[in-house]
C-alpha positions as CSV (number, residue, x, y, z in Angstrom):
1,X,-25.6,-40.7,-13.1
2,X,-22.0,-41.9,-13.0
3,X,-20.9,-44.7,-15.5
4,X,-18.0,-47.1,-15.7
5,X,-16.9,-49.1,-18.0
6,X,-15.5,-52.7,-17.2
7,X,-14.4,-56.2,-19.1
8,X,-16.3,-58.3,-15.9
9,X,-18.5,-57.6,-13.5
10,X,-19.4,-59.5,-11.0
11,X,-22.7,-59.7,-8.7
12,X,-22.3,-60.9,-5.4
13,X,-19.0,-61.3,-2.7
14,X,-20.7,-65.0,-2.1
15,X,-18.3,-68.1,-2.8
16,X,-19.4,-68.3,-6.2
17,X,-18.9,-64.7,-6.8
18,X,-15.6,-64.8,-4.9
19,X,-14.1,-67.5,-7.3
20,X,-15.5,-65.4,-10.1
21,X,-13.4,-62.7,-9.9
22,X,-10.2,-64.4,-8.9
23,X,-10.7,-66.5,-12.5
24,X,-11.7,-63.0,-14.1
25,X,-8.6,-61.2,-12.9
26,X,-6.4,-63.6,-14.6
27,X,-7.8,-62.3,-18.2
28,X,-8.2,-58.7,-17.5
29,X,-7.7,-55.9,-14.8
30,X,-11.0,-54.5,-15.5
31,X,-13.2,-56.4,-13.0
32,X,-15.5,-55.5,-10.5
33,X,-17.0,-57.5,-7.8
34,X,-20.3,-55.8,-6.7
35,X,-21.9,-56.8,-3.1
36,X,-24.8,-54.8,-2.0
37,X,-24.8,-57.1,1.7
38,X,-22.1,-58.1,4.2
39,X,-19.4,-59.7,3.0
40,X,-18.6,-63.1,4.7
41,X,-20.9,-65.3,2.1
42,X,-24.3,-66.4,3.2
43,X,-22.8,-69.9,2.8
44,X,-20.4,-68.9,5.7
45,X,-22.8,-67.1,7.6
46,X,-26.2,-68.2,7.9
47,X,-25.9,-71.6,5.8
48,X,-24.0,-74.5,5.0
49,X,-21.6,-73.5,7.4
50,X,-23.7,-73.3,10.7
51,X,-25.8,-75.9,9.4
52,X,-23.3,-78.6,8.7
53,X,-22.4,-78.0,11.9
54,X,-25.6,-78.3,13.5
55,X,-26.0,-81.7,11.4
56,X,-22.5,-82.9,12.9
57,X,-23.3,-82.5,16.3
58,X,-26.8,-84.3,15.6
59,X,-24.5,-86.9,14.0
60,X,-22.3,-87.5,17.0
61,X,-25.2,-88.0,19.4
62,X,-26.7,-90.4,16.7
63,X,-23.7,-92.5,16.7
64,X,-23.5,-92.4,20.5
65,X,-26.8,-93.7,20.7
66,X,-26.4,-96.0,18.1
67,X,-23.2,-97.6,19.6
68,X,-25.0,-100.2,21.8
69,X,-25.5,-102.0,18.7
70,X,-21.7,-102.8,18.3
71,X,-21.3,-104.0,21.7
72,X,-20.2,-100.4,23.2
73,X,-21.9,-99.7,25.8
74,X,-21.8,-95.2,26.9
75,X,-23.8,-93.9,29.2
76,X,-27.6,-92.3,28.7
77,X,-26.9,-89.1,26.0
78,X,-27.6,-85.6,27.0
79,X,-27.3,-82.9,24.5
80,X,-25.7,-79.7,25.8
81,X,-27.4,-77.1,23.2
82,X,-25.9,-74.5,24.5
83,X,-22.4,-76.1,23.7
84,X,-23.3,-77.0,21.0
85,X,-24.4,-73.0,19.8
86,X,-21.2,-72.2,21.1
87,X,-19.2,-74.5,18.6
88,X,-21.5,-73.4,15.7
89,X,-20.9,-70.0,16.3
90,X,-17.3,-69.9,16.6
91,X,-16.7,-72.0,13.7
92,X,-18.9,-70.1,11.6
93,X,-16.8,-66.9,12.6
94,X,-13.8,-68.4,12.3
95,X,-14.7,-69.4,8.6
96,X,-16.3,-65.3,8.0
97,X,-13.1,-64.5,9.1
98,X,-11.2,-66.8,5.5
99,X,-13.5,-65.4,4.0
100,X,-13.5,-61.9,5.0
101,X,-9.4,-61.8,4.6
102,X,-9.8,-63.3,1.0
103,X,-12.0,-59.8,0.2
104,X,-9.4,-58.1,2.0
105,X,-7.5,-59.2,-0.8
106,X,-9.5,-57.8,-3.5
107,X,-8.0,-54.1,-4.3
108,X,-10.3,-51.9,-3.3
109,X,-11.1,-49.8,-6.8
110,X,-12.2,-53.6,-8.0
111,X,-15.0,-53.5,-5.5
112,X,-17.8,-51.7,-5.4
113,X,-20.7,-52.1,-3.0
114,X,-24.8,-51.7,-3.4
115,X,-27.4,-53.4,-4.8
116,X,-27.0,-54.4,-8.6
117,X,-29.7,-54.5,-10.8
118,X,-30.0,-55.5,-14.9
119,X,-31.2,-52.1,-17.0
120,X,-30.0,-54.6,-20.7
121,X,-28.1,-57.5,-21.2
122,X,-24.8,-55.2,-20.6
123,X,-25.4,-52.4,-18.1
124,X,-26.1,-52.7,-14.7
125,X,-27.0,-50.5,-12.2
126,X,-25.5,-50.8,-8.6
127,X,-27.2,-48.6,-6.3
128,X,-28.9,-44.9,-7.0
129,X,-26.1,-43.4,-8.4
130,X,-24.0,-45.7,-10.7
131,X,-23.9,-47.6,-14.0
132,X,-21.8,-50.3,-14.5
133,X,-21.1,-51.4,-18.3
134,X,-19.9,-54.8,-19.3
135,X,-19.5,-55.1,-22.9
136,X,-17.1,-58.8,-22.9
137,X,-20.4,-61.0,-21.6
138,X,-23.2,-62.5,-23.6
139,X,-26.3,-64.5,-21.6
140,X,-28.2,-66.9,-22.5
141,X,-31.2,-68.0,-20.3
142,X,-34.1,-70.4,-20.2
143,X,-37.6,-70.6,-18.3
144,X,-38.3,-74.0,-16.8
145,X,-42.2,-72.9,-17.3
146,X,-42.2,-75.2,-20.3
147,X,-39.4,-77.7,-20.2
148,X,-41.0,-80.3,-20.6
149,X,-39.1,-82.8,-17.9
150,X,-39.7,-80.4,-15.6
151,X,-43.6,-79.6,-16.3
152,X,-43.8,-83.6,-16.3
153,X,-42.4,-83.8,-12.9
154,X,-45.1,-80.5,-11.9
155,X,-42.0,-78.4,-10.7
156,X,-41.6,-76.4,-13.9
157,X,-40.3,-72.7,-12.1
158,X,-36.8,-71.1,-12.3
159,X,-34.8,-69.7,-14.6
160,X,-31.4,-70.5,-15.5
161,X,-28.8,-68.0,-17.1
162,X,-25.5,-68.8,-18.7
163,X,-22.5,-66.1,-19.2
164,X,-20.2,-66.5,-22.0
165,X,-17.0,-64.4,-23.1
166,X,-18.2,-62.4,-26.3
167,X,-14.8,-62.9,-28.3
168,X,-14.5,-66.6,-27.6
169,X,-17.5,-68.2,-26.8
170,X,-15.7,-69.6,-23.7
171,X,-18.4,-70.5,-20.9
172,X,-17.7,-67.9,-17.8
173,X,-20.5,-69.0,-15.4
174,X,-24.6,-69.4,-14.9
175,X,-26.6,-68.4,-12.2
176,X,-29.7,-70.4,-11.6
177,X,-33.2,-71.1,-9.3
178,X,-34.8,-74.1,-10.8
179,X,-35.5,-77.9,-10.2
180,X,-32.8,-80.4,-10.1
181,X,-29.9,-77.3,-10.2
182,X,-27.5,-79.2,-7.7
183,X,-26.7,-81.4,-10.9
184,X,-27.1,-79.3,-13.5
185,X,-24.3,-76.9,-11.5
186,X,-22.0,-80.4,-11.4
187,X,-22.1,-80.4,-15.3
188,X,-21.5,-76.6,-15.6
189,X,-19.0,-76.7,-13.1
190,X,-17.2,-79.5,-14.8
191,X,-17.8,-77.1,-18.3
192,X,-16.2,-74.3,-16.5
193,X,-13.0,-76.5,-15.4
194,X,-12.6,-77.7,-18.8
195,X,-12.7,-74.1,-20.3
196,X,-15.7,-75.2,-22.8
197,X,-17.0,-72.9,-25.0
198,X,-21.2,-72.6,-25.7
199,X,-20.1,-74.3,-28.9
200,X,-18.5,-77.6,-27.1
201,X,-20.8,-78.2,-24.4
202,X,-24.0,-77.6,-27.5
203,X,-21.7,-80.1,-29.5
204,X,-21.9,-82.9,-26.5
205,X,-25.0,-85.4,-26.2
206,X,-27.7,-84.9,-23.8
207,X,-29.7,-87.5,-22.8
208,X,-33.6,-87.2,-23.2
209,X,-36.0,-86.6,-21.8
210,X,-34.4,-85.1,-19.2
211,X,-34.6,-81.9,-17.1
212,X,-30.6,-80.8,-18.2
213,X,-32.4,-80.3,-21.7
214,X,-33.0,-76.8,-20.1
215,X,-29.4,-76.2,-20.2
216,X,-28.9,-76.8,-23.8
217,X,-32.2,-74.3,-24.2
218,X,-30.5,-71.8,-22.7
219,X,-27.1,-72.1,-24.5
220,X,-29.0,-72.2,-27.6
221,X,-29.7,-68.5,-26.6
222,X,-26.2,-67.9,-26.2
223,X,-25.1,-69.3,-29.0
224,X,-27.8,-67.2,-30.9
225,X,-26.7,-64.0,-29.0
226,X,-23.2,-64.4,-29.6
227,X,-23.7,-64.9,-33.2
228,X,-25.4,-61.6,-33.3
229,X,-23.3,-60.2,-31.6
230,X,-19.8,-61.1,-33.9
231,X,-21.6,-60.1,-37.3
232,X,-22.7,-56.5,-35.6
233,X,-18.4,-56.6,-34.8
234,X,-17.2,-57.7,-38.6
């Protein structure tokens, strides 16, 4: 089995994962952006992108129809679907293609391709042949089996996992499936602009009950893991 040795690696070439390594590389040459599908993002290619547009065009005929109403008068909609499909699809490439070039970027001994997979908290193996260890990360995660907002609201399932630098405590990231994660990403995203560490974003209030509650579960763990973590260093 082959090993390697890296600051930052990364799991997935998605937009995410994309902005990921551009932030990483600003700290350290030794990152590694690990895709194990096509690049091109799944956002790009089979969802928000061709979606949005799908919803556009379903938009345009709505207002069309709907124009009557302000005293513009059109004649009887038809909807050309196959014009439509043709739109979708050439804005969707045309968007692969921004994204494809923005890989194209990406030195090529940064990337590595396969299927990742967690064997601890710090190694990771990417493919059959390959492990990948990344010593500058500490997680944190959290089950939403029994948070209690969530179990009240009978949608307790996902997990959510935060990353944080080991020397700093400076939050890196978090990768989640769980119930209301749209705005638990808004506060993490804000977190991530701000360059909080676990420590500030635990020190901030959170409002209860509530289902972000989860959050500050989960950096709990970091915080715990990162104590660890320093007096195994000292």
């Amino acid at each position: 089995m082959n090993k390697r040795s890296v600051d930052v690696a990364v799991i997935g070439a998605g937009s995410a994962g994309l902005a990921a390594d551009r932030a990483a590389r600003k700290w350290t040459r030794k990152v590694v952006l690990i895709e194990g599908g096509k690049y091109g993002t799944t956002c790009a290619r089979v969802g928000c992108i061709p979606s949005k547009l799908l919803i556009a065009a379903a938009e345009a005929a709505h207002a069309v129809r709907e124009a009557p109403a302000f005293g513009v008068r059109t004649e009887e909609t038809r909807i050309d679907g196959k014009a439509v499909m043709v739109r979708v699809r050439n804005e969707r490439d045309r968007f692969v293609g921004f994204v494809l070039e923005s890989v194209d970027d990406i030195p090529a001994e940064h990337r590595l391709r396969g299927m990742a997979r967690f064997l601890d908290d710090y190694h990771l193996q990417v493919g059959d042949d390959l492990v990948v260890q990344a010593r500058r990360i500490v997680t944190g995660e959290v089950s939403f089996e029994n948070q209690g907002r969530s179990r009240v609201m009978l949608k307790n399932k996902g997990l959510l996992r935060v990353y944080a630098e080991a020397r700093t405590g400076r939050f890196l990231g978090a990768e989640m499936v769980g119930p209301r994660a749209e705005h638990v990403g808004h506060l993490l995203a804000w977190a991530h602009q701000s360059r909080l560490t676990v420590s500030d974003m635990l020190a901030m209030p959170f409002y209860h009950p509530v289902i972000e509650e989860g959050l500050r579960t989960a950096l709990r763990d970091a915080r715990s893991r990162l104590s660890a973590k320093q007096e195994r260093a000292a």
